[in-house]
C-alpha positions, -999 to 999 in steps of 0.1 A, spaced: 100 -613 -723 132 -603 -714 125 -597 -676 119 -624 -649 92 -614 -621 113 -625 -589 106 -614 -549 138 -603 -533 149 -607 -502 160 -577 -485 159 -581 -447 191 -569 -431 206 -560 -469 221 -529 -473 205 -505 -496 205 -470 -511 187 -445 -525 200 -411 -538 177 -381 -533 158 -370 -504 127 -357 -519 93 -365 -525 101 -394 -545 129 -407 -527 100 -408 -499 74 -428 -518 103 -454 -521 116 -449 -487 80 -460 -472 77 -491 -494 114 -503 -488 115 -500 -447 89 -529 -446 109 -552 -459 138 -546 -430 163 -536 -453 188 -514 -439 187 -483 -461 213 -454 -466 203 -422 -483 226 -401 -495 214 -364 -504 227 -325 -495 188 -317 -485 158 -341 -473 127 -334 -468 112 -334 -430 101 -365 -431 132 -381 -442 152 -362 -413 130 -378 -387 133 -411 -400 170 -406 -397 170 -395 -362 144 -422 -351 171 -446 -365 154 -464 -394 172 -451 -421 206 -433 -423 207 -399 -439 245 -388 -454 236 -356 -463 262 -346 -489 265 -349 -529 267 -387 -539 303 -403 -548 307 -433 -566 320 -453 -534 287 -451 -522 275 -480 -540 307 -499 -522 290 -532 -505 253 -522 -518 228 -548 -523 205 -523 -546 204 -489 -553 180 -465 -561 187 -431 -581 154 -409 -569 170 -375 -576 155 -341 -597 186 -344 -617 188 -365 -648 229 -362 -648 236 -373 -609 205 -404 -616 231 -413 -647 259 -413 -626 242 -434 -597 232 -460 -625 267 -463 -642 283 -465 -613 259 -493 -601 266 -509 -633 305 -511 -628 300 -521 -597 273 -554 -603 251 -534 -583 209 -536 -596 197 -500 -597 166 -482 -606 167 -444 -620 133 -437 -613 108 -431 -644 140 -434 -663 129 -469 -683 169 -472 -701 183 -470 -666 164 -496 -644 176 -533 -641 142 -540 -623 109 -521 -615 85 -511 -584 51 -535 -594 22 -516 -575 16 -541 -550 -18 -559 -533 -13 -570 -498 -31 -592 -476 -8 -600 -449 20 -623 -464 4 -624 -495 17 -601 -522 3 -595 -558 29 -572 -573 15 -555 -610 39 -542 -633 40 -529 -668 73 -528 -677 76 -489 -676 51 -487 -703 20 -472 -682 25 -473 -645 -10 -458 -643 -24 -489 -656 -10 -506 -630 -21 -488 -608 -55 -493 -616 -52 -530 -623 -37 -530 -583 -74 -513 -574 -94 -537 -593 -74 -565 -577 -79 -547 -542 -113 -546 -544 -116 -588 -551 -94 -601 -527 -113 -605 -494 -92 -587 -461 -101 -623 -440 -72 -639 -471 -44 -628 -447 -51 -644 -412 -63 -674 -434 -30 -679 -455 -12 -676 -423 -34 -703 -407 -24 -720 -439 13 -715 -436 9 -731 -401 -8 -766 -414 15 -767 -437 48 -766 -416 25 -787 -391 21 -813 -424 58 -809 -433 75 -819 -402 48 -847 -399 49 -865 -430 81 -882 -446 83 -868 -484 57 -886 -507 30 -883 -536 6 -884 -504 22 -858 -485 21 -838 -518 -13 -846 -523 -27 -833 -485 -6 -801 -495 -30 -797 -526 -55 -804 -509 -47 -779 -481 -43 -750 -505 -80 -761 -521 -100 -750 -490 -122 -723 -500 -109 -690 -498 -130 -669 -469 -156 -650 -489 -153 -613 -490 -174 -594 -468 -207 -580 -477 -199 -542 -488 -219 -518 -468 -243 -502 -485 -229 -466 -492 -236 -438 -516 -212 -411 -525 -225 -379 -537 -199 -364 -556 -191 -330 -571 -180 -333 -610 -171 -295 -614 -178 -270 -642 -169 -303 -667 -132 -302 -671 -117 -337 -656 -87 -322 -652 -106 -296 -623 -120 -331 -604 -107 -334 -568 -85 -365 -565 -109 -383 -546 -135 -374 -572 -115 -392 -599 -109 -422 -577 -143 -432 -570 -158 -425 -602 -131 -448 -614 -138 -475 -589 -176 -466 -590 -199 -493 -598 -230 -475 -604 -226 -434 -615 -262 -416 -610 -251 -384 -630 -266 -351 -640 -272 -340 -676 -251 -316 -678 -218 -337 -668 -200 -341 -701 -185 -374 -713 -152 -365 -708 -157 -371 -673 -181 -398 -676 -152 -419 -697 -132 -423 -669 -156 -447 -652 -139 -483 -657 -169 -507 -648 -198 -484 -639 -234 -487 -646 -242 -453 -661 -274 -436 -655 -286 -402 -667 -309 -390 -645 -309 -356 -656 -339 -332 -651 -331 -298 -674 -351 -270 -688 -379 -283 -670 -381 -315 -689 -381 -341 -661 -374 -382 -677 -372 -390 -640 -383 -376 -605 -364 -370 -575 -381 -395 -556 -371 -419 -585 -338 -407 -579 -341 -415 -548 -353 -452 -547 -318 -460 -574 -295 -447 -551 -310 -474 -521 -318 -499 -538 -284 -500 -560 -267 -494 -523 -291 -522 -503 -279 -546 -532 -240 -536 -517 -229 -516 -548 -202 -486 -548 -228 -462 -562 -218 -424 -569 -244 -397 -573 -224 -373 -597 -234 -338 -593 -220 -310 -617 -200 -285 -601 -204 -290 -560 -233 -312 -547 -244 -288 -517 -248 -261 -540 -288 -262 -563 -285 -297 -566 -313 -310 -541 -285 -330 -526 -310 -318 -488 -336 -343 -499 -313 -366 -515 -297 -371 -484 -331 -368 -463 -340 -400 -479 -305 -420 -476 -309 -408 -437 -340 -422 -440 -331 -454 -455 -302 -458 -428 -277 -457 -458 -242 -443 -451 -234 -414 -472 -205 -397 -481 -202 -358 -494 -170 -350 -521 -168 -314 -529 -165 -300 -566 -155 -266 -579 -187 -253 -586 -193 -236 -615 -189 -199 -604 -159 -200 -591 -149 -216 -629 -169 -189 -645 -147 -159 -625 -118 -179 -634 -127 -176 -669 -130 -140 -668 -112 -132 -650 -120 -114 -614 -120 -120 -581 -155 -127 -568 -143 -108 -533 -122 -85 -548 -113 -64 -513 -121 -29 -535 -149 -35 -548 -167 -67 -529 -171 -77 -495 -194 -110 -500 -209 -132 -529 -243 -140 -532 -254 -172 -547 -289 -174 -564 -307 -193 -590 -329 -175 -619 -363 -190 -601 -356 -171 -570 -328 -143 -573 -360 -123 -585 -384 -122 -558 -371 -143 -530 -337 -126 -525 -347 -97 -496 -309 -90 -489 -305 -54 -476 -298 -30 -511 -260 -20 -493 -251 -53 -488 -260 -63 -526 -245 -33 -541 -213 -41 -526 -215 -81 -531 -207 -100 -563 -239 -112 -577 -241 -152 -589 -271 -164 -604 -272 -204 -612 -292 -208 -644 -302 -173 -653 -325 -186 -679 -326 -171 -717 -347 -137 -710 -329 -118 -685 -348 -87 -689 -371 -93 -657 -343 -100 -635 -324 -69 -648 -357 -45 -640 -359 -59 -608 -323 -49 -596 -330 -17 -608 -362 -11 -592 -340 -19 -560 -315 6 -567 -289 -9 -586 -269 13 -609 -274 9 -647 -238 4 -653 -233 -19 -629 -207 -49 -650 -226 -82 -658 -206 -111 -672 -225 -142 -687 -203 -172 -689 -213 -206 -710 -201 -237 -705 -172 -221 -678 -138 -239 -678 -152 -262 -710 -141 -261 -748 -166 -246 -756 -169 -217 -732 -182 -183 -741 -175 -150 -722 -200 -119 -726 -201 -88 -710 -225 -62 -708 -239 -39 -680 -275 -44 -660 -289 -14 -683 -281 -34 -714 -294 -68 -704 -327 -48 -689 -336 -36 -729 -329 -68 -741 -325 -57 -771 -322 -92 -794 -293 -82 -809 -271 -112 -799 -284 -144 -793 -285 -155 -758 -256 -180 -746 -263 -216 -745 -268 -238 -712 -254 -241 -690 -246 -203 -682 -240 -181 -651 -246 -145 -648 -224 -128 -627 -229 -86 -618 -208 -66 -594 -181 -39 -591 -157 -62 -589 -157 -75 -623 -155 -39 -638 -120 -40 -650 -123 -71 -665 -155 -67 -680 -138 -37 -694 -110 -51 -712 -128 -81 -728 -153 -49 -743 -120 -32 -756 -107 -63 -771 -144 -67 -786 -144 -28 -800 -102 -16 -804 -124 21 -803 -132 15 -761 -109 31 -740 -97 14 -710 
């Protein structure tokens, strides 16, 4: 190992950092808590940066970096969007003796940022050498969840006793020995976890379309309650979960709701980080009402995290605007079981809304008759989207006429599919037809 994990000293040094931007700021944040005195040298900064400056704790030289910058610098820091100027920063450090970092720039760093665990004066700093800062970042989480917060004010307690000890008792094994036996005291035990669920939204099934937060606590999750349809790509991310499908499709129920129910308090009660992973968004058809009826209930906190849900992927696939302003002036969400014969919405205010039915089913023929027997045109555009924003998506489009004769010709998409009918996806529709049949006209 050719690097030695030290902790610098940097209160009332002099340091700088080149660049004023978003990264410059991440470094800027973890550097002013040591007391350093930091200069940063940059033509442009962002906001944040500027008000640091005039609140005094940082300077701000806003001009082109020179050399002579570096003159009587303790360490430097080259955070620019310009590979060339973070060069120059770090050979000029170099000449000078100075340490520098070139951030993400491995051959030009004499040291690294660790991602760091705190508890007061305790610090745990992770690094991996530049090889996969996102490990260490996770390592820092797992690490974060262990250490109790009640470690801080006991360390300093600590500390105290063993100043107290030090200025008491003349150097000896003994003294050495009480010191040891100081430091042995058990550690305060980390508070019980309060029992919590989060119902989360996975999205249409591409991890790359979770929310941030989404990510994060199916990461940290300890137990993952999931839907059938949320694919395994998303599911991998899960580091230490308990998984459990507790999928109901087709009809085909392994598990009831109320079963549902009863794992999501009694893995919460038991103080477990338990996520109730939803495809697409929770709110919408995923009986997240009596899911959270009965963590009310069961005086467990809850927490809701949004998802894309999976018509808004869908019209992305397409694609259309849902609300396009010439052709739609609302949306209208509906499942197969009731966009039939529970949906009374006025026949205007249809005709002119983008239609979205969750889970159409295989034989659309009944739904199709009943829109027209309300008045919808037969060429009204109908797009059926499989497995939206997936691999494996499928686009068709048609027109409510052809899905009402139903004619067998194609094979219907597979689930999970969403039909979606309005004025609004006309053009679209149009052009997928003409790429289907050169002979269309669009």
């Amino acid at each position: 190992m050719s690097q030695l994990p030290i902790f610098l000293q940097l209160d009332a040094r002099t340091g700088l950092i080149v660049g004023a931007g978003a990264v410059a700021l991440d470094k800027i944040g973890a550097l002013l808590k040591t007391g350093i005195r930091l200069r940063v040298v940059a033509p442009e900064a962002r906001e944040e940066i500027r008000v640091l400056a005039a609140e005094g704790q940082l300077e701000w030289i806003p001009r082109v970096f020179t050399p002579s910058d570096l003159d009587g610098i303790f360490i430097a820091i080259a955070a620019t969007s310009k590979p060339e100027v973070n060069t120059a920063v770090y050979e000029a450090a170099v000449e000078r003796g100075v340490l520098c970092n070139s951030v993400d720039d491995i051959p030009h760093c004499d040291f690294y940022f660790g991602s760091i665990v705190e508890r007061g004066p305790l610090q745990v700093a992770i690094s991996t050498s530049g090889e996969s800062p996102a490990f260490a970042q996770r390592l820092r989480r797992e690490i974060d969840a262990q250490l109790p917060q009640a470690i801080a004010s006991w360390l300093t307690e600590l500390g105290a006793k063993r100043r107290e000890i030090l200025a008491t008792f003349p150097a000896s094994e003994s003294r050495k020995a009480l010191l040891h036996t100081l430091a042995n005291q058990p550690i305060p035990p980390a508070a019980s976890k309060e029992a919590k669920v989060y119902l989360v939204g996975a999205g249409p099934g591409d991890p790359d379309l979770l929310t941030l937060r989404a990510a994060r606590l199916i990461q940290s999750a300890q137990v993952i309650l999931h839907d059938d349809l949320v694919p395994e790509a998303i599911l991998s991310l899960a580091t230490q979960a308990e998984i459990v499908n507790v999928g109901k499709r087709c009809g085909h129920k392994n598990i009831t709701q109320e079963e549902i129910n009863a794992l999501m308090i009694v893995h919460a009660r038991a103080g477990r980080t338990v996520v109730r992973l939803k495809s697409g968004d929770p709110l919408i058809f995923g009986r997240a009402a009596e899911e959270m009826s009965a963590l009310r209930e069961a005086n467990i906190v809850f927490e809701v995290v949004p998802g894309i849900t999976a018509a808004f992927a869908a019209a992305a696939a397409v694609p259309f605007s849902l609300t396009d302003r010439h052709a739609a002036s609302s949306v209208i969400f509906s499942t197969g079981h009731h966009a039939q014969s529970h949906n009374d919405a006025p026949l205007p205010a249809k005709e002119d809304a983008t239609l979205v039915v969750y889970m159409p089913g295989r034989d659309l023929k009944l739904l199709a008759a009943e829109w027209l027997s309300e008045g919808l045109p037969a060429d009204l555009p109908c797009v059926l989207v499989s497995h939206a924003a997936q691999p494996n998506q499928q686009v068709r489009c048609t027109t409510l006429a052809a899905l009402s004769l139903d004619s067998g010709d194609e094979a219907p998409l597979p689930a999970p599919s969403l039909l979606l009918a309005g004025w609004a996806v006309r053009e679209t529709a149009a052009r997928y037809l003409a790429e289907a049949n050169p002979s269309i006209e669009v």
